[in-house]
C-alpha positions in Angstrom: 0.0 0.0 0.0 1.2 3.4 -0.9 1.7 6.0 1.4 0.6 9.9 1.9 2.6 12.2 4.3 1.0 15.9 4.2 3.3 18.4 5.8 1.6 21.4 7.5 3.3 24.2 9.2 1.8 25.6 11.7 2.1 29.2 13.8 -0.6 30.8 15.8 -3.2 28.5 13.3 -5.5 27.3 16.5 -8.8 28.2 14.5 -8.4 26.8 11.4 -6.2 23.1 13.1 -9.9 21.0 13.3 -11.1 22.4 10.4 -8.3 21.2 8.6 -7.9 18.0 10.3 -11.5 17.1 9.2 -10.6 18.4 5.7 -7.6 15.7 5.3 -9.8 12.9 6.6 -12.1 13.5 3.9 -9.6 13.2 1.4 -8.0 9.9 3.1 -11.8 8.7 2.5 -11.6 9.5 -0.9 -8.1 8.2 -1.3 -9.7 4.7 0.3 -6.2 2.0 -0.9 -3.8 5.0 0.3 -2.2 5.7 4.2 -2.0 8.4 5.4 0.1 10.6 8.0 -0.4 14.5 8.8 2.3 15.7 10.2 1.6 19.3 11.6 5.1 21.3 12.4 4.3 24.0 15.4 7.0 26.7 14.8 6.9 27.4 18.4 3.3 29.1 18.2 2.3 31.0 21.2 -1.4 30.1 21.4 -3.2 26.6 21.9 -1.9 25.2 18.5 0.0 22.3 20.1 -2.6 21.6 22.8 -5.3 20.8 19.8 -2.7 19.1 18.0 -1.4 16.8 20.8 -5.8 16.2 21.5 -5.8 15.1 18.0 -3.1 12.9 17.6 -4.3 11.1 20.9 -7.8 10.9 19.2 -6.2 9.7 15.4 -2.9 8.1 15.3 -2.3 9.3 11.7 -1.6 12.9 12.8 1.6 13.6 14.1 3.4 16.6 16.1 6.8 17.8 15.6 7.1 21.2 17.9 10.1 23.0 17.6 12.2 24.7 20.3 12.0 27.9 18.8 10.3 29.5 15.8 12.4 28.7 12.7 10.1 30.2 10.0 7.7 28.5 7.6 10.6 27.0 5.2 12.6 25.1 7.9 9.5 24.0 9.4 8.5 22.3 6.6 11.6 20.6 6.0 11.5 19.6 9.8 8.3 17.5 8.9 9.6 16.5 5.2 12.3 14.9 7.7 10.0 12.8 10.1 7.9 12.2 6.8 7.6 8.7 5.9 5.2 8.2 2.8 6.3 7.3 -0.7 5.3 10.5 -1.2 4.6 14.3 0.4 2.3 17.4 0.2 3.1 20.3 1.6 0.2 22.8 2.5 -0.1 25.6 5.0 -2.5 25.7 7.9 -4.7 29.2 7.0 -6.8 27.2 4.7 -5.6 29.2 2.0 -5.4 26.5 0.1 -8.0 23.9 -0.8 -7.5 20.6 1.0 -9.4 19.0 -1.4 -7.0 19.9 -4.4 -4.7 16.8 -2.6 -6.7 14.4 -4.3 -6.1 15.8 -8.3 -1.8 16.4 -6.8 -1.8 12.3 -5.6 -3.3 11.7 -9.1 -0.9 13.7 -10.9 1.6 11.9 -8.9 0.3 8.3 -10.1 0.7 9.6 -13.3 4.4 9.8 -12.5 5.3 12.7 -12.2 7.2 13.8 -9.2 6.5 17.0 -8.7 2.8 18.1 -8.7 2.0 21.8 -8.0 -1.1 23.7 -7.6 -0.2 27.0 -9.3 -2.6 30.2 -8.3 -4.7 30.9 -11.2 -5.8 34.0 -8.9 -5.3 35.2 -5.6 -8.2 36.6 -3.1 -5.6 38.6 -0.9 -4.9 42.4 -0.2 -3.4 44.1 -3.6 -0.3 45.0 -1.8 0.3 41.2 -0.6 -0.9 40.7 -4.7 1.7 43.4 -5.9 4.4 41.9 -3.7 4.2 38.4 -4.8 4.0 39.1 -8.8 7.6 41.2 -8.4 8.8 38.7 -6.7 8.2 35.9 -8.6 8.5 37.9 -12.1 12.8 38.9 -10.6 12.9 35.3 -9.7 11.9 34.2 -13.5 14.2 36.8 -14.9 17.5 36.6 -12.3 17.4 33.1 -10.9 15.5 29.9 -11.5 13.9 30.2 -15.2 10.9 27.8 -14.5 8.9 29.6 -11.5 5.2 29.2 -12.4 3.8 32.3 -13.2 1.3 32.9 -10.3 4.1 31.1 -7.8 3.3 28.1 -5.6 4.0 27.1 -2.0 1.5 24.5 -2.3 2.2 21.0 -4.2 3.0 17.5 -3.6 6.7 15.9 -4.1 8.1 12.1 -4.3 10.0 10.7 -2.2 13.3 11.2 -4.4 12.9 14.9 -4.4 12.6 14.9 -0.4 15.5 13.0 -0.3 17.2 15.5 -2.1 15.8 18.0 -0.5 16.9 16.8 2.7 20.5 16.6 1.5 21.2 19.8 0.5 20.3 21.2 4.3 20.2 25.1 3.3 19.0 27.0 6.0 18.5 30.6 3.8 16.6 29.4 1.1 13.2 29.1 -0.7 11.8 25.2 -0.9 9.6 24.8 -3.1 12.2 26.7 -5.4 14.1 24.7 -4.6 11.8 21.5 -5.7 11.9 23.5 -9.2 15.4 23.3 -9.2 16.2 19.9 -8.9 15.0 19.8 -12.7 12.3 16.3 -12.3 9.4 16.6 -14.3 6.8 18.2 -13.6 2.6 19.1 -13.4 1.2 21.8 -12.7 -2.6 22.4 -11.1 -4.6 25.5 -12.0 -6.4 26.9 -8.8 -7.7 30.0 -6.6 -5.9 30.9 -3.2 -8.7 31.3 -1.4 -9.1 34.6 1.0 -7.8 34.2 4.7 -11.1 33.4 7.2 -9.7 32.7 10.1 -7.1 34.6 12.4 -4.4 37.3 11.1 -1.5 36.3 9.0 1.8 36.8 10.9 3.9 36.9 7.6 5.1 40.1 8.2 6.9 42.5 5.7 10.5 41.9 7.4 9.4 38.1 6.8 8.8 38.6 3.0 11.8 41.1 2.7 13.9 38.0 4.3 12.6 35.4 2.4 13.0 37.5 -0.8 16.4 38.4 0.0 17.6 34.5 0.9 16.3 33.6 -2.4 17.9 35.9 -4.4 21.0 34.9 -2.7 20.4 31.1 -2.7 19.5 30.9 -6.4 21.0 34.3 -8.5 24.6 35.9 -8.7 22.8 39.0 -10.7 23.0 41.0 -7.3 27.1 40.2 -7.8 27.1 41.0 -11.2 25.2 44.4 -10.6 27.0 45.3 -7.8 30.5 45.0 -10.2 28.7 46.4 -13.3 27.9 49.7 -10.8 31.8 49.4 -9.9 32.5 49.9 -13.5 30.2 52.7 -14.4 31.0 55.3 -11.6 34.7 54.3 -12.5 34.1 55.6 -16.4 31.7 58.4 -15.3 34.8 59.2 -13.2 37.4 59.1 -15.4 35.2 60.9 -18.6 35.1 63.6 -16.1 38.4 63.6 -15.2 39.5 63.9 -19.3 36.6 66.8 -19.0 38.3 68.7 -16.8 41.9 68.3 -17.5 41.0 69.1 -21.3 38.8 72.3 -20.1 42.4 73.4 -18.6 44.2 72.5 -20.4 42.8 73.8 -23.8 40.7 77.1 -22.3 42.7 77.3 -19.3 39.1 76.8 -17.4 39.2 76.1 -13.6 36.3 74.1 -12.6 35.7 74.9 -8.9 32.3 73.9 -6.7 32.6 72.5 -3.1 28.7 71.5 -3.5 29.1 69.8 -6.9 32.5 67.4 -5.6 30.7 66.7 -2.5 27.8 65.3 -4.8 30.1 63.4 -6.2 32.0 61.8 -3.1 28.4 61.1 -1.6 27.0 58.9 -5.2 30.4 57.1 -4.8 30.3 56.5 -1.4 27.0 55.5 -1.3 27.2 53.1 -4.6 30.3 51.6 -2.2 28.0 50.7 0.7 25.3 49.3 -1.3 27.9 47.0 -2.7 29.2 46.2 0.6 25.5 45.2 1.5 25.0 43.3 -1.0 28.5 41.0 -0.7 28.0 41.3 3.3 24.5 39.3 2.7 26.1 36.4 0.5 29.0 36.3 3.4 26.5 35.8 6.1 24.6 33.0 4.3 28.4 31.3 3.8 28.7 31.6 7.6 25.4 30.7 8.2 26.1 27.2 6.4 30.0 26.4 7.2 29.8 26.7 11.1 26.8 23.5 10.9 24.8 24.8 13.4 21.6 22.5 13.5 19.1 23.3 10.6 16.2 23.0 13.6 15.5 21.8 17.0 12.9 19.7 18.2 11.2 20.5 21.7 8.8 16.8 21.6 7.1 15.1 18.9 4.3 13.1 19.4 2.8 10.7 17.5 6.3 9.2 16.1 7.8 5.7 16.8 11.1 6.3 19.3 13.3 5.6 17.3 12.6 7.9 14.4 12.3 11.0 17.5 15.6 10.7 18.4 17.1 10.5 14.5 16.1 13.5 13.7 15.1 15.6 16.9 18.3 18.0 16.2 18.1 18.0 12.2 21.3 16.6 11.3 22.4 15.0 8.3 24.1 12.1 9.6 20.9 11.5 12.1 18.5 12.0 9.6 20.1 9.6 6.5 19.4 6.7 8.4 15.7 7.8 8.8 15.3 8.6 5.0 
């Protein structure tokens, strides 16, 4: 018998937990010769998120609990429960109910097909226009300046085999963008058509410095076009500079002109300095990512699991790749 793990996320999601619960039992129902696991990854929520999830596993033995010791973010969450996931295959879906539960069935189908990467693409999207605005740059730079095959409306929401989770799991970035991530590994792919649905429960704590983060890690993890900018900027004020420099010398030097002005060089020292710093910025956040990955600090840790045999708790509790190879 083939085997379903869905991957949720979860922070400050206490409304919307039973609702979804009852949502993925319908679709086991409908998926009748498949098992199934939920694993639901509490990013260290604040509310009564791991209370109903800890009622629910003791009611359902399919539904798991990973809570983790701090709160990672979204992407390392999921790859905390794409690590205690055991199924032949994996969805990943977020808790807000967002995104139509009931799509699962058409991605396991897609999957059976054989392809190994099924993702439900957002025809449309009922969220605020600036959330709308946001999302459309970011996926448009990403199409243009790092991975060329970004479905137009993005994704976060899809289903992935087994081989792609593996692979996942090997490459242990901790500043990066998943399902990206999924894209580029390069296995074929299908894509689902559907409508995000508008947020009914609760307030979404994806905040601006969130998005800025997750938009700068991407960049990073999957384009040098920052780099090449930054030295393509180098190289322009350096020939504004010099042109100049020929200007003036040949003003003097031909009309025996003097071209004086405290207020114009200091408008000049300031572009230049300025155009320095950026660059600075820019290499300083590709630096901090190489730090970030060579000192190996633990990609997440785990506070208690429930639901999970003993054994696979303690191979992957501090998500590290030795631990976690002889789980996968």
């Amino acid at each position: 018998m083939q085997k379903l793990s869905i991957v949720v996320p979860v922070y400050y999601n206490a409304p919307t937990l039973p609702v979804l619960y009852e949502e993925f039992v319908r679709v086991m129902k409908i998926l009748d010769d498949v098992e199934g696991e939920f694993i639901f990854v509490d990013d260290a929520s604040g509310d009564s998120s791991a209370r109903i999830l800890s009622d629910l596993a003791s009611a359902d033995n399919r539904v798991k609990l990973v809570q983790l010791s701090k709160n990672h973010g979204s992407g390392i969450a999921v790859f905390a429960g794409l690590s205690y996931a055991t199924g032949d295959c994996a969805v990943i879906i977020s808790a807000d109910l967002q995104d139509p539960p009931s799509l699962i069935v058409e991605l396991f189908r897609g999957w059976k097909e054989g392809f190994p990467a099924v993702l439900a693409v957002r025809s449309s999207r009922k969220d605020p226009w600036p959330t709308k605005v946001m999302a459309s740059l970011f996926y448009r730079l990403m199409r243009r300046f790092g991975v060329k095959n970004i479905p137009e409306g993005g994704c976060d929401f899809g289903l992935i085999d087994r081989k792609i989770i593996t692979a996942i799991l090997q490459m242990e970035e901790k500043n990066s963008h998943l399902i990206i991530q999924v894209l580029w590994t390069g296995f074929d792919r299908k894509l689902i058509p559907y409508e995000r649905r508008a947020r009914v429960h609760g307030k979404s704590k994806w905040s601006i410095a969130k998005k800025l983060k997750l938009f700068i890690d991407s960049f990073t993890a999957f384009s040098y076009f920052p780099l090449r900018l930054v030295s393509s900027l180098g190289f322009t004020i350096a020939a504004l500079g010099l042109i100049y420099a020929l200007f003036i010398i040949g003003l003097r030097l031909v009309h025996g002109v003097v071209i004086e002005g405290w207020s114009s060089l200091m408008v000049v020292v300031l572009i230049a300095s300025g155009a320095q710093l950026i660059g600075l910025g820019i290499i300083g956040e590709y630096l901090w990512r190489v730090l970030d990955e060579v000192r190996k600090r633990p990609i997440f840790l785990v506070k208690r699991t429930i639901g999970f045999d003993a054994d696979c708790g303690a191979a992957v509790s501090i998500g590290s790749a030795a631990t976690r190879a002889s789980h996968v």
